[in-house]
N, C-alpha and C positions, 0 to 999 in steps of 0.2 A: 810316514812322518818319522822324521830323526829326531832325538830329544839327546840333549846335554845337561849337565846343571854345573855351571861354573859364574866367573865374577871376574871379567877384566881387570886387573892394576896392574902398577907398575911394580914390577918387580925387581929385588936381588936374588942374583943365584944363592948366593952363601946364603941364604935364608930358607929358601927352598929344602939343603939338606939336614935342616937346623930342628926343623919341625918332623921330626920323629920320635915315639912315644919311646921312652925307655933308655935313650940315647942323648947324652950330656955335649953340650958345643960351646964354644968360645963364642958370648955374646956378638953378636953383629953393629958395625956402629950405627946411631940412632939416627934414622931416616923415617918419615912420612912414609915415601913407598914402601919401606921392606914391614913398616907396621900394615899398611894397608894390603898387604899379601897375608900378613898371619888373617888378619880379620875376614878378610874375603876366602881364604881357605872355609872356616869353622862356619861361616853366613849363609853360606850355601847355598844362594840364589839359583836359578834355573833361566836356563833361554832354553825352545822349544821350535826346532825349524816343522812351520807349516805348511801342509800342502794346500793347493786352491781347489774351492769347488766339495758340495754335499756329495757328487753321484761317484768321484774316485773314493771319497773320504769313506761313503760306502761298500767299499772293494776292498776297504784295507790298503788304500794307496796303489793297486797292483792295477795302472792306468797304461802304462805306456807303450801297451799295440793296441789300443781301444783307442785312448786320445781323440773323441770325435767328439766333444763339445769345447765350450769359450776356455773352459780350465787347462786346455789342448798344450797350451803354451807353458806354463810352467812343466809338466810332464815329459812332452815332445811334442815342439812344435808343428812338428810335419803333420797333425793330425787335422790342423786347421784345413789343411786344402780339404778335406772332405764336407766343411760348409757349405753349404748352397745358396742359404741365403742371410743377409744381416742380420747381423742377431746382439742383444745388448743384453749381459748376466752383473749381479751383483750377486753375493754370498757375505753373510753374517756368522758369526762361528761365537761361542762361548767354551771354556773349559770351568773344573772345579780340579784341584791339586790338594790333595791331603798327604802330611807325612807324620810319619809316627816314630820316633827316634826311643830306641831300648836303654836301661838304665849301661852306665860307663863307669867307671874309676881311673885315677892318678897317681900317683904317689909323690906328694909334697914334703921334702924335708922329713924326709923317711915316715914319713904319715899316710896310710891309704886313705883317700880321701875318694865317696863312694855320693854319684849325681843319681838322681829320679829320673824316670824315663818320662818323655817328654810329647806335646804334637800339637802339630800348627797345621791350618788349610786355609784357601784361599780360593776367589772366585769371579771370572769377569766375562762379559761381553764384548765384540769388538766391530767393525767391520772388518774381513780376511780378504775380499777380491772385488774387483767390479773390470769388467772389459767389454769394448764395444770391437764388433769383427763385419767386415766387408769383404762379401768373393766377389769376384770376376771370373769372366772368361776370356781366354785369351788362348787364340790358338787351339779351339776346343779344348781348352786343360784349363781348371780349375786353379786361381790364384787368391789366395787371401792374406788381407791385410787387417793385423789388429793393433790398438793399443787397448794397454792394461796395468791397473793398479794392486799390489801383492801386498798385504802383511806378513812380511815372510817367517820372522823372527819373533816369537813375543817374550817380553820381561818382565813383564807382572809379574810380583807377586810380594804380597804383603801378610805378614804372619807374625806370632808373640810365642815365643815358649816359656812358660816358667815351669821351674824345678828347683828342688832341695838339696845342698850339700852338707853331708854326715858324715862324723867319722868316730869309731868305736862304739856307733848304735844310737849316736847324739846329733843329732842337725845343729848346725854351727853356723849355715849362711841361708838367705833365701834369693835365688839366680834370676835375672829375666832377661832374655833377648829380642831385642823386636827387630825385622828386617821389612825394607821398603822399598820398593823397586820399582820402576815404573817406566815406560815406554817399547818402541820397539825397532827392527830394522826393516823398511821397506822398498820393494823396488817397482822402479816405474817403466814399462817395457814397451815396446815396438816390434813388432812378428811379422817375421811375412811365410807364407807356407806356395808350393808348385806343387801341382802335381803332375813329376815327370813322365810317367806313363800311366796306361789304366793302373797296373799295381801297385807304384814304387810314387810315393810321395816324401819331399826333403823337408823341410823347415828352418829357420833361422829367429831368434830371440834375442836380440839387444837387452839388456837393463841396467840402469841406474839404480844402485844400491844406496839407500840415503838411510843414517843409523843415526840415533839420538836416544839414550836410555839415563836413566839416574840411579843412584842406589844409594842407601842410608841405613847404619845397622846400629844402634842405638844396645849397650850391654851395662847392668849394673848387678853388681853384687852387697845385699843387706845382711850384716852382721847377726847371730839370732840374741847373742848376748847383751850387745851393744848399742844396736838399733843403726849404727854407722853405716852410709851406702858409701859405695864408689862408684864411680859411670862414666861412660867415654861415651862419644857420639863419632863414627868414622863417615864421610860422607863423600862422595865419587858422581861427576857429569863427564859421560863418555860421548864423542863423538866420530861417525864414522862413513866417511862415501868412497866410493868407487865402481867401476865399470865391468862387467862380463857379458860372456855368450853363451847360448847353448845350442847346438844344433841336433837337429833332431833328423830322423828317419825313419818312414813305416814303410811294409812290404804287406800284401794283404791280397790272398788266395781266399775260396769260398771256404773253407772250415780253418784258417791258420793265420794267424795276423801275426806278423813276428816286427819289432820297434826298438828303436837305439834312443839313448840320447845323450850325447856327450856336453859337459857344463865345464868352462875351462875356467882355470887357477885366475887371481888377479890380484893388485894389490895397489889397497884402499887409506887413502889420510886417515889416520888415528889420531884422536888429542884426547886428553882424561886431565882433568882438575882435582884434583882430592881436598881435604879438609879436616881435621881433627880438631873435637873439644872435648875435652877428661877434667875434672871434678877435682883433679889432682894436679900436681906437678908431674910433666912428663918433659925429657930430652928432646922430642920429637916437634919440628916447625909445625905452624898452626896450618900451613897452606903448600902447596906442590903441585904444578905443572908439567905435561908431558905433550909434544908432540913430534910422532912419529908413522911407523909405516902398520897396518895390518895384512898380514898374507892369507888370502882365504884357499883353500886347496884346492885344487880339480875332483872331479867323480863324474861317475857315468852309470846308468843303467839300460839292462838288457832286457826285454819282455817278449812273450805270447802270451794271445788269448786264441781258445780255441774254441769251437761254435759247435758243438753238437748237435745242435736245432737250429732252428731260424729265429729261433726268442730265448740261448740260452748260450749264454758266453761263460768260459771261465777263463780268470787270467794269473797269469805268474812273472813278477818279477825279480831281478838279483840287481842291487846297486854294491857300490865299491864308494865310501868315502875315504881320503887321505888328509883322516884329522890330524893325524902324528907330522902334517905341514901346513897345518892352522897356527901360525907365529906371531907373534909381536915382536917389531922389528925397530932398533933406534934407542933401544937401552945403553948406559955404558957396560954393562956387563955381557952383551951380547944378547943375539934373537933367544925367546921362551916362548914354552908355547902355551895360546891364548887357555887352553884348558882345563892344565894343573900350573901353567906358569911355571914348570920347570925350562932349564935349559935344554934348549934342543935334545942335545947328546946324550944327556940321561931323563927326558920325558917319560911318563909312565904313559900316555895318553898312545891309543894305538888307533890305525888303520881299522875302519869296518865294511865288515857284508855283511848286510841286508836282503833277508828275503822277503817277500811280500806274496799273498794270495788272496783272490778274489772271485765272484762271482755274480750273474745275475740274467734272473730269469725275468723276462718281457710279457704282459698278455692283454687280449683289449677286454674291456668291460664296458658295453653302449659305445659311445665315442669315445669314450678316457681310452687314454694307452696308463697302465702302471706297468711300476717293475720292484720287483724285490734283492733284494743286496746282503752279498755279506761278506766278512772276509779277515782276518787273520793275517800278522806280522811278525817276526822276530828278529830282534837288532840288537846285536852285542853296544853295551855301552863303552864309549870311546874313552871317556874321562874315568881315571882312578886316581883322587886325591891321596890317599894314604898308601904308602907300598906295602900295606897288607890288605888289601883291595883285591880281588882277584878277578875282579872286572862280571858283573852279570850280565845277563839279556833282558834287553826289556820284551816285554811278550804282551801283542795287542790284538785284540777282537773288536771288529764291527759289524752294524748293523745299518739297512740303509732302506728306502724306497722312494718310490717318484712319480709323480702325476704330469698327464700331457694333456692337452685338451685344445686343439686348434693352434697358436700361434704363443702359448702359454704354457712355462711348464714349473713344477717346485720339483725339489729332491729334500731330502732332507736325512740325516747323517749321524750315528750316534757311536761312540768309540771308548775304549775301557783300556788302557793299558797298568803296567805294574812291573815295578822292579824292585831291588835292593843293591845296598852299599854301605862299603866300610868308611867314614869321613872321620875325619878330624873334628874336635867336639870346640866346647865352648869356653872362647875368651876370658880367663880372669881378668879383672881390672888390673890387679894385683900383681898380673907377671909383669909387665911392662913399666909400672913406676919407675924403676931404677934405668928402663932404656934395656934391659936385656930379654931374652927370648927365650923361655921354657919349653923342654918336651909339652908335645901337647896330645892331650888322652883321643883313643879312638872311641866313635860309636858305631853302631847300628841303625841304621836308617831301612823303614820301610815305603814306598812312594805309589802312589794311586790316584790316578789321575783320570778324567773321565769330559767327553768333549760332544760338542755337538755344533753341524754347521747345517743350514737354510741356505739354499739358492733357490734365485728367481731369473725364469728366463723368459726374454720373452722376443720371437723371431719375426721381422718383418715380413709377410706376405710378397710385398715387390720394392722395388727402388722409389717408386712412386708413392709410399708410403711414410715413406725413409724423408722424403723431400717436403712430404708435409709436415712431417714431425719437424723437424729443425727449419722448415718456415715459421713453423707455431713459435719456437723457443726464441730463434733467432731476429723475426721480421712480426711475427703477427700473423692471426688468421688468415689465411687466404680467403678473398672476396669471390663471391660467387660472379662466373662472367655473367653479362646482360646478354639476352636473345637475343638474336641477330635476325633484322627484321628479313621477311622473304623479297626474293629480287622478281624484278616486273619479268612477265613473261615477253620470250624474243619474241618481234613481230606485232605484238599487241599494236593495237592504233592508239596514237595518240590526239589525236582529233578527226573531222571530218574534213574530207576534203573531195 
């Protein structure tokens, strides 16, 4: 799993270089967009790319020379051909996101001005995958065909912070931010997997990317003297679909499975609405539309798993994303990219690799098949909002296990990751009345996020069970046939004669 924490808007460049602590700029003119770029800097939302399925989510992700269940397909596809028989999976996933932000300072009008340390968390359910998969044989080789439904991306996430601002040892204001987010990007897919010889299986994944999210960050500052608030409400519906592939490949010897999967670049309609209400008189239109292009970028990953035992896999993989050509495209100012919204040419946001590791041991107990799981990640974060960010790693542990019992199987998934970063802090009402754009202070953020995914699987015995299930849904019980009476015996007489 790759995690970002960024906020689509429309952006100006000249704004982008405007927001650095300590460094004074010739106001920008008053635009919607370039406010709704300060605000969604300092809001700090988060999108979280999800993988499918409890039993990888158990490995640490490090799936793709193992690939042999319905989760096959987002991973590498090729692993599908090692089905045998129909098999229909759904997967449920929940997270919790806690962040903890350390105290910051400003200097306003040659005044240090010193913020409380602050923390917000957040918590949801969702459904993450559901797929139904059909092999065939053909040609003695192994063909499978699936479709499949992904949560690829999730946005939630809804959070308040309040804090105090002091200065010379005297609290002066009382701060509150609230952020509200909601939706996410889903794709809807079509696989088909061969297998070209006993070793060497290919794959192929179609999907439809359909993306719909909202965001709303709600910022007011209470005077301590005065009791006077100020408050803005910025508020943004994103819209987003387009088309990709991924093709896959496994190779697979008795102790070596080695798997490719290449996911190629594409580029998807964009449209975002924005919306502002402030408390106050501001420059800034109450409304702004945008539509244009999104570029999402290619990546690929490379794995083995190697089999020490006949019940005991361990797997490792290295992926390569190219977020630093994750863009938004159809600005007058030219393409930014989607996850510091700077200008291409000078993006802080960089290229990652990802490693992942995994393992899992198999044994029977009576009938049950279990297995136990677990497994370890580390993924440099791709976004650095502030350029005194020096970019961390996120670093994740998990833990997994799974039960089989005839035609019936759960997994189920639990996952701990944690990072830190330098961000840009929080919105005064107060800079923006006049239309212009103030250094804005850095903080410290700490992030802790902790997940957990349920699958259920369950594999049809033959085709002929297959046909009565979707006789049931589709026509109605099948009628038991009537006896068939016994026919006369040859020769028998039929009278005297």
């Amino acid at each position: 799993m790759t995690s970002a924490r960024a906020l689509p808007v429309l952006a100006l460049a000249a704004l982008l270089g405007a927001a650095v602590p300590g460094v004074a700029e010739e106001p920008a003119a008053p635009t919607l967009d370039s406010f709704g770029l300060l605000v969604a800097q300092q809001s700090r939302p988060s999108f979280t790319i999800l993988g499918a399925g409890a039993r990888a989510a158990g490995m640490g992700g490090a799936f793709t020379a193992l690939a042999d269940d319905a989760s096959a397909a987002s991973f590498n596809p090729a692993g599908l051909a090692l089905l045998l028989r129909p098999e229909a999976t759904v997967v449920v996933g929940g997270r919790r996101r806690e962040e903890v932000h350390a105290p910051f300072s400003q200097v306003e009008d040659g005044t240090l001005e010193i913020y409380g340390g602050s923390s917000a968390s957040d918590s949801w359910v969702a459904a993450n995958f559901a797929a139904f998969t059909l092999p065939f044989e053909v040609g003695r080789r192994n063909l499978s065909l699936q479709i499949s439904y992904h949560r690829n991306i999730e946005f939630d996430w809804q959070a308040t912070r309040e804090f105090a601002e002091s200065s010379g040892g005297v609290e002066t204001a009382r701060l509150v931010q609230t952020i509200d987010q909601t939706g996410s990007v889903d794709t809807f897919s079509l696989a088909a997997a061969w297998q070209w010889t006993e070793r060497l299986s290919v794959g192929l994944t179609l999907s439809r990317w359909q993306g719909g999210w909202s965001f709303a960050t709600t910022n007011s500052e209470t005077e301590t003297d005065t009791g006077a608030t100020d408050s803005l409400r910025f508020a943004q519906d994103n819209d987003w679909t387009g088309w990709n592939a991924t093709l896959g490949a496994l190779l697979r010897y008795r102790y070596l499975n080695v798997g490719l999967a290449l996911r190629s670049e594409f580029s998807g309609d964009y449209a975002v609405d924005s919306s502002l209400d402030a408390s106050f008189e501001t420059p800034y239109p109450a409304s702004s539309s945008f539509d244009g292009q999104l570029d999402w970028p290619a990546s690929w990953t490379v794995g083995i798993a190697l089999k020490p035992l006949q019940t005991w896999f361990v797997t490792v993989d290295y992926a390569q994303f190219d977020w630093d050509d994750f863009v938004i495209v159809g600005l007058p100012e030219g393409p930014v990219n989607f996850l510091d919204l700077q200008p291409v040419a000078t993006s802080r946001t960089r290229a990652t690799e990802d490693w992942r590791f995994g393992t899992e041991y198999t044994f029977f107990a009576d009938r049950d098949l279990w297995a136990l799981r677990a497994g370890h990640w580390r993924a440099p974060r791709a976004q650095r909002l502030s350029p005194n960010d020096p970019g961390d790693t996120e670093l994740g542990w998990t833990l997994g296990a799974g039960w089989r019992r005839g035609p019936l199987a759960l997994d189920l998934a639990w996952q701990r990751s944690s990072w830190s970063a330098v961000t840009l802090e929080f919105v005064d009402p107060e800079a923006i009345a006049s239309g212009g754009v103030e250094p804005q202070s850095e903080g410290h953020v700490d992030v802790t996020e902790q997940r957990f995914l349920l699958s259920v699987l369950y594999q049809f015995e033959s085709r002929d069970a297959l046909r009565r299930l979707f006789h049931f849904l589709f026509v109605g019980p099948l009628e038991p046939k009537p006896a068939a009476s016994a026919p006369a015996a040859a020769g028998s007489p039929s009278g005297s004669g």
